[in-house]
Structures are given as C-alpha cells and as structure tokens.
C-alpha positions in Angstrom: -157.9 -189.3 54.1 -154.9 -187.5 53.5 -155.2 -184.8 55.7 -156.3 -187.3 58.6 -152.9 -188.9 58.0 -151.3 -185.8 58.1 -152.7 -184.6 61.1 -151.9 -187.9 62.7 -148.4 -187.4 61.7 -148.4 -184.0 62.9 -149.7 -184.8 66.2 -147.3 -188.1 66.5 -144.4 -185.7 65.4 -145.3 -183.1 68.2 -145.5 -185.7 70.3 -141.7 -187.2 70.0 -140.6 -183.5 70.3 -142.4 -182.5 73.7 -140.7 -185.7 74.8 -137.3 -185.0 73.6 -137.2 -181.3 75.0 -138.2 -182.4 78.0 -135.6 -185.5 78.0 -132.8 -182.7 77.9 -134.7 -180.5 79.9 -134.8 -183.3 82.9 -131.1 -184.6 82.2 -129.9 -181.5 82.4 -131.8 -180.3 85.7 -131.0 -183.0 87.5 -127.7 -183.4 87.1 -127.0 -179.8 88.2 -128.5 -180.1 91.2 -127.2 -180.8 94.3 -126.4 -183.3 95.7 -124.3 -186.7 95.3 -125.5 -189.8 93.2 -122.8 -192.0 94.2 -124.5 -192.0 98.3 -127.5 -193.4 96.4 -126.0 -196.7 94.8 -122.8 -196.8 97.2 -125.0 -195.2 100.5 -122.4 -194.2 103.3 -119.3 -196.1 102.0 -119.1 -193.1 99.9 -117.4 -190.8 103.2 -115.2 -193.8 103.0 -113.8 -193.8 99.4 -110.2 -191.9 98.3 -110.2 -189.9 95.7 -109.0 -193.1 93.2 -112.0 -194.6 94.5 -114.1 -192.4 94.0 -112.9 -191.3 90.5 -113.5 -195.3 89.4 -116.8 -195.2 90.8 -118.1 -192.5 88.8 -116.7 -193.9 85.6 -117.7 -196.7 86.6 -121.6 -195.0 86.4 -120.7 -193.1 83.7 -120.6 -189.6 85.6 -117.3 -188.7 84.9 -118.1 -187.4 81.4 -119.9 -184.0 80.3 -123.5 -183.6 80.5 -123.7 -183.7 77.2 -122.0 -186.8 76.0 -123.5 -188.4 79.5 -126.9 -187.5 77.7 -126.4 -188.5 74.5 -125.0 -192.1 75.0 -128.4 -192.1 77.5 -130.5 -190.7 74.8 -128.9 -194.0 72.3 -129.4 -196.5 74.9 -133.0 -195.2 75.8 -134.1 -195.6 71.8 -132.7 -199.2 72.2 -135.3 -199.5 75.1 -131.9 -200.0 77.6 -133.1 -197.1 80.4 -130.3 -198.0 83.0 -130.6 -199.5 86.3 -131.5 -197.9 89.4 -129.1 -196.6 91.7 -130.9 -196.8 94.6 -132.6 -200.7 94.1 -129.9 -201.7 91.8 -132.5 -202.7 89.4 -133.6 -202.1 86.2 -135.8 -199.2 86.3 -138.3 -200.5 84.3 -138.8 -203.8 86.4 -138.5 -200.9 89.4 -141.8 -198.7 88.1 -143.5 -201.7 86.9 -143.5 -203.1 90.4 -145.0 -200.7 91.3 -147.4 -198.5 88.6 -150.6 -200.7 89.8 -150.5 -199.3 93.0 -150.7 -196.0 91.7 -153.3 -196.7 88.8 -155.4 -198.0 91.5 -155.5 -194.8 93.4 -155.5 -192.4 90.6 -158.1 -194.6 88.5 -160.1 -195.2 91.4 -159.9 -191.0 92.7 -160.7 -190.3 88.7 -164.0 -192.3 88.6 -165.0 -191.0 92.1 -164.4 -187.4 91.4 -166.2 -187.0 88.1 -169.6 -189.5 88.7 -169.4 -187.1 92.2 -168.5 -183.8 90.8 -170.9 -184.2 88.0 -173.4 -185.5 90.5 -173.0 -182.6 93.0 -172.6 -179.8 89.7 -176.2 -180.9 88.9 -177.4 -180.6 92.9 -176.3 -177.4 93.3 -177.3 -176.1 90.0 -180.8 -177.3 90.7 -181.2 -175.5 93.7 -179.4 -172.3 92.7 -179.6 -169.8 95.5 -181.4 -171.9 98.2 -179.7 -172.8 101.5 -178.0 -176.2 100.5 -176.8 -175.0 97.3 -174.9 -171.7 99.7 -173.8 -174.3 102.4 -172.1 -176.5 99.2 -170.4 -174.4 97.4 -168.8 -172.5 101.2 -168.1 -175.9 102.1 -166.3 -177.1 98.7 -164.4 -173.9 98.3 -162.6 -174.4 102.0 -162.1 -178.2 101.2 -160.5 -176.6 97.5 -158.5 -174.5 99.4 -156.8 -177.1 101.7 -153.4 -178.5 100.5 -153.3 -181.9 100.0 -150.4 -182.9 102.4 -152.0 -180.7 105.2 -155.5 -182.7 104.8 -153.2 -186.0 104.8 -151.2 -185.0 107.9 -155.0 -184.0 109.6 -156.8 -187.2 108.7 -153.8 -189.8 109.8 -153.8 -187.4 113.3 -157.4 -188.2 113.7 -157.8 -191.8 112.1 -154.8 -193.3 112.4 -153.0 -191.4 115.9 -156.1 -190.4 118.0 -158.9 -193.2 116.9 -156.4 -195.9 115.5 -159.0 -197.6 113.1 -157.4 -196.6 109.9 -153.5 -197.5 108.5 -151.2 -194.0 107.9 -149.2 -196.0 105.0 -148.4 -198.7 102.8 -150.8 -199.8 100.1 -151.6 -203.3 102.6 -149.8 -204.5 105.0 -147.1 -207.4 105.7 -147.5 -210.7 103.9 -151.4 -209.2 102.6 -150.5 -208.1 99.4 -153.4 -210.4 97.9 -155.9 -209.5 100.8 -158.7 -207.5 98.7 -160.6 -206.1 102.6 -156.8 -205.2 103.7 -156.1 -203.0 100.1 -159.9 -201.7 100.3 -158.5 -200.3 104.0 -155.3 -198.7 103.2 -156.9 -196.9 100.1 -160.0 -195.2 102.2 -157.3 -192.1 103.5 -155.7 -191.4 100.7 -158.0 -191.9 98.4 -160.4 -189.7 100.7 -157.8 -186.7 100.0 -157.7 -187.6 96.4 -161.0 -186.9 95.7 -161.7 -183.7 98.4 -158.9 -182.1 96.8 -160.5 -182.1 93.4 -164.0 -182.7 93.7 -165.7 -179.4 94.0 -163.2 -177.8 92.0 -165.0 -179.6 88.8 -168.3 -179.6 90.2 -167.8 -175.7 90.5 -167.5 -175.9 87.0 -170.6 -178.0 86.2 -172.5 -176.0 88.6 -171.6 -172.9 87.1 -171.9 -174.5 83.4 -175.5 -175.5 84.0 -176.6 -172.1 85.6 -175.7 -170.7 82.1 -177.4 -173.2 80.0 -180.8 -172.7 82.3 -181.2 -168.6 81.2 -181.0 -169.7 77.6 -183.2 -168.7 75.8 -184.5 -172.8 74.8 -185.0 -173.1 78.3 -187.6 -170.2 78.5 -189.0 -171.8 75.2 -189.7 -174.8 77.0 -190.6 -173.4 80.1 -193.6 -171.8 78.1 -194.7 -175.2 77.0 -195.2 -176.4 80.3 -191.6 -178.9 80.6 -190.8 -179.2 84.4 -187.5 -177.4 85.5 -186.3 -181.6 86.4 -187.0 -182.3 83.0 -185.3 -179.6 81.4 -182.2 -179.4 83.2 -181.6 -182.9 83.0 -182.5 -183.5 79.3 -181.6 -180.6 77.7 -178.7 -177.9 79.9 -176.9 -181.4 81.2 -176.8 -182.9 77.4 -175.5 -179.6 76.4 -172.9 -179.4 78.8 -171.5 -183.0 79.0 -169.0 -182.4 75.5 -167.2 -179.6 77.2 -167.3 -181.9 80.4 -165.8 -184.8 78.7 -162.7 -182.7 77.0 -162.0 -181.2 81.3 -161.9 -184.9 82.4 -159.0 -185.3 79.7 -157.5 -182.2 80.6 -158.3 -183.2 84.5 -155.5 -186.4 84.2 -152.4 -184.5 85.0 -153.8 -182.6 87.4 -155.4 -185.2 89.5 -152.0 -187.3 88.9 -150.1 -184.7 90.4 -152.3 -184.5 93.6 -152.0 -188.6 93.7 -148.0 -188.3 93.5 -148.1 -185.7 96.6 -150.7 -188.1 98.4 -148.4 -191.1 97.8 -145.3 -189.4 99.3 -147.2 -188.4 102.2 -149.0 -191.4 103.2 -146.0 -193.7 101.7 -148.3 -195.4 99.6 -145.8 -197.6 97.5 -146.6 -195.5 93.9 -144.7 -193.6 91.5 -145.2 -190.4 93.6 -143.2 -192.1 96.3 -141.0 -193.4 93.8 -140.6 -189.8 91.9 -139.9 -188.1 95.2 -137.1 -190.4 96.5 -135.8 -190.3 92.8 -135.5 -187.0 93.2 -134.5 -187.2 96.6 -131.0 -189.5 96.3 -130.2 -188.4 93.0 -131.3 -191.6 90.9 -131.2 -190.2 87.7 -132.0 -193.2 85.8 -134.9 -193.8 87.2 -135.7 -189.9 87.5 -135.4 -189.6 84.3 -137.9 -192.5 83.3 -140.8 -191.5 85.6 -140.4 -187.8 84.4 -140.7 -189.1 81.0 -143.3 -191.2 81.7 -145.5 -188.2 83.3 -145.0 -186.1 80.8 -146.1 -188.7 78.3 -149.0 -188.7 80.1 -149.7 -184.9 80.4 -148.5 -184.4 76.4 -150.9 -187.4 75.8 -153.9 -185.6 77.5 -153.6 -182.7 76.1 -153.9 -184.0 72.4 -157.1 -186.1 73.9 -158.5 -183.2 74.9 -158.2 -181.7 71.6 -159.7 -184.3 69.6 -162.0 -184.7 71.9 -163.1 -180.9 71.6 -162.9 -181.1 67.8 -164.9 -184.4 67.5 -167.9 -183.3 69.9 -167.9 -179.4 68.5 -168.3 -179.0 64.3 -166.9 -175.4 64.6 -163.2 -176.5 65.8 -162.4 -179.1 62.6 -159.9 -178.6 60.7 -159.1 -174.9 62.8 -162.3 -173.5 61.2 -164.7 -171.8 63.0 -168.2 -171.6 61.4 -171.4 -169.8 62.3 
C-alpha cells in the first residue's frame, strides 16, 4: 500500500514538474518572438498610438516589466485559477477554450474511435492474407496515404468536394444559425474527419499487421496447427489476444499524436477548435490564451504518457515495480 502511494505521489509530482518547465519554457518562447501583442487587443489603432500611449498600454497589460517578474505574477495568478483574458476576444480564456473544446473533442474522439476499430480491423485483414494480392495492394496503398501531409490531403479534398463538385462545406463546424442541426454537424465533419483518420490509420494497422505476422511463426501456433485448429481460429483467438495489451498501451501513446494531426486539420479547414484557436494564438501574439492551450496540450501528452505506462505495467507482470522476470 505504501509503495502504491508512493508511486502515485511520484507520478503526481512528475507530473506538476513537466508542467511547470514547460510553463517557463512557453512564457518565455513566446514572448521573444516576434511580433506585437498590443495589434492583437488594440488591432490597427496601434500605428496610431504615441509613444505615451503606447507605453500606458503595455503597462496597462502588464508588458512593460521583465520576463521574469511578467512570469511570475502570471505563474501566482494561474495557481489562483485567474489565467488572464484574451487579447484578441477580450475574454476570459477559459470561457474562450471552453467555447470551443467540444468542437474539437468531437473530431479528435470521433477520428480516435474510427482509426483504432479500423486500423485494428484492417491489421488483422492484411495479416490474414500475408503475401497475397490484397494484402500487397493495402499496405502500397496505406504507405502513400501515410506519406501524404495532412494540410496537402485537406487542400486536395476541399478542391474536389467542396470547389469542383460543391456537395461538401470547406469550413466551419456547421453553418449559420445550425449550431443544433445534428445532419448539418454530421456534414461539416465528413472532410476533416476523412483526413483525420487517412493520416493515421494505416500507420497503426502497419503495426498490428506486422504484430500479428510475428505471433503466427510462434512456435504455439505450429503447436496448434498440428492439432488440426484452422488458421481463422488461431489468429483470432490466440496471435490477436496476444497482441491486444501492447495495442492498448499505442492507443494511449497514439493521443498526442492524433491531436496534433486534428490541430493542423482544424487550422486548415477552420473548423472552430483549439487547433484554430492555438494557431491564431500563436499567430497575434495572445499570450494568455497561448499559454493556456499549450498547457492544456501538454497536460494531455504528459498525461498519456503515464497511461501508457501503467497500462504496460498492468497488462505485462515483467514491468512491475521496474523488475523484469523470466
């Protein structure tokens, strides 16, 4: 019992640490780039202002101070659960992101699902007919779609769709006065959700495919080969059951990686999500609310990772407690 709590305390300590480092790391960053937050909350009044002006209007934002004390009177105010306003909206940044984080969760939950049922689906297709002509054409096929950025396969599919055929949106997550219209959301999600999961898909089914082609020259599988068990049977009840642990501890590791592809998507079909949000965060210099959606990223990734981890030690005896046993 101890040592579980100690371990939990380790990880939750780890945890506050990743998220500190990369607090400073982000402040810092952002601050040194180029560029002017004043045209962000002021826009072009800013060519406008003296230099009185403009001297009252960054104090007035706090941005006539060093980094450093600018960082730690944010760093106070953030443990108080005070994260600023946003320049740009001139909200608070939290009622910014949460207007906005369901849009996002329904992409990136809905690309998740799609690409592991599909990948694990496909995996298993391609291992059971290793070799053979549909198991070649597959995996050619999935390593050009792998290969394909995911704003060039955007920019293809709204040429086609949305220029040349006109039957499907380019952006927005529904459009005007349909925010509530379930067939009009369904509509705007097929293209980028469409990139979403081509982007990512084979990549994991590679992985099952690959996985399973292992497990079937084991030497349990010729064992039950000589009794007579079908190669159906044994792929599906005994190489997939092996496989699915490490399968489950990718799709934690998977998160960050398919968020990132959903944040370029979101940008490029301006799909109203925290990738469109992060980018024009970036973008005009809103540091508040740059710094919250970095946070809230890496949160994520950090969080993943310890999942992951668990998850691995849980499903495989040999990793508890770091010991490996025979």
């Amino acid at each position: 019992m101890k040592k579980a709590l100690w371990k939990l305390l380790k990880s939750l300590l780890l945890f506050v640490l990743s998220l500190f480092l990369l607090s400073a790391a982000v402040f810092y960053v952002s601050r040194l780039a180029p560029g002017d937050p004043l045209v962000s909350y002021y826009g072009e009044r800013v060519e406008k202002m003296s230099p009185e002006q403009r001297a009252w209007a960054e104090a007035r934002l706090g941005l006539d101070q060093p980094i450093s004390t600018q960082y730690v009177r944010w760093l106070g105010q953030a443990l108080k659960g005070d994260f600023g306003i946003s320049y740009k909206y001139k909200m608070d940044v939290l009622e910014v992101i949460s207007s906005r984080v369901g849009n996002t969760l329904i992409l990136g939950g809905m690309g998740f699902l799609l690409i592991f049922v599909g990948s694990a689906l496909l995996g298993t297709l391609c291992a059971w007919m290793e070799e053979r002509p549909l198991d070649k054409i597959l995996c050619r096929v999935g390593t050009v779609l792998s290969c394909i950025p995911e704003f060039w396969l955007s920019l293809v599919l709204i040429l086609i769709f949305s220029v040349n055929l006109g039957i499907l949106p380019s952006s927005g997550a529904y459009s005007v006065g349909k925010s509530t219209n379930f067939g009009d959301r369904l509509v705007h999600l097929i293209l980028p959700l469409t990139v979403v999961v081509l982007s990512h898909l084979w990549y994991y089914a590679y992985l099952i495919r690959n996985r399973l082609a292992e497990e079937i020259r084991s030497d349990y599988v010729l064992l039950a080969k000589s009794k007579g068990q079908s190669r159906g049977k044994i792929l599906l009840g005994h190489c997939l059951r092996n496989v699915l642990p490490a399968y489950l501890s990718i799709m934690a590791i998977s998160v960050p990686h398919i968020m990132g592809g959903t944040y370029i998507v979101e940008a490029v079909f301006s799909y109203p999500g925290l990738g469109t949000l992060s980018y024009e965060s970036a973008r005009y210099q809103d540091y508040n609310l740059l710094m919250v959606l970095c946070m809230l990223s890496g949160a994520v990734v950090i969080l993943c990772g310890m999942a992951a981890k668990a998850l691995n030690a849980g499903l495989d005896p040999r990793l508890r407690d770091g010991e490996v046993r025979p």
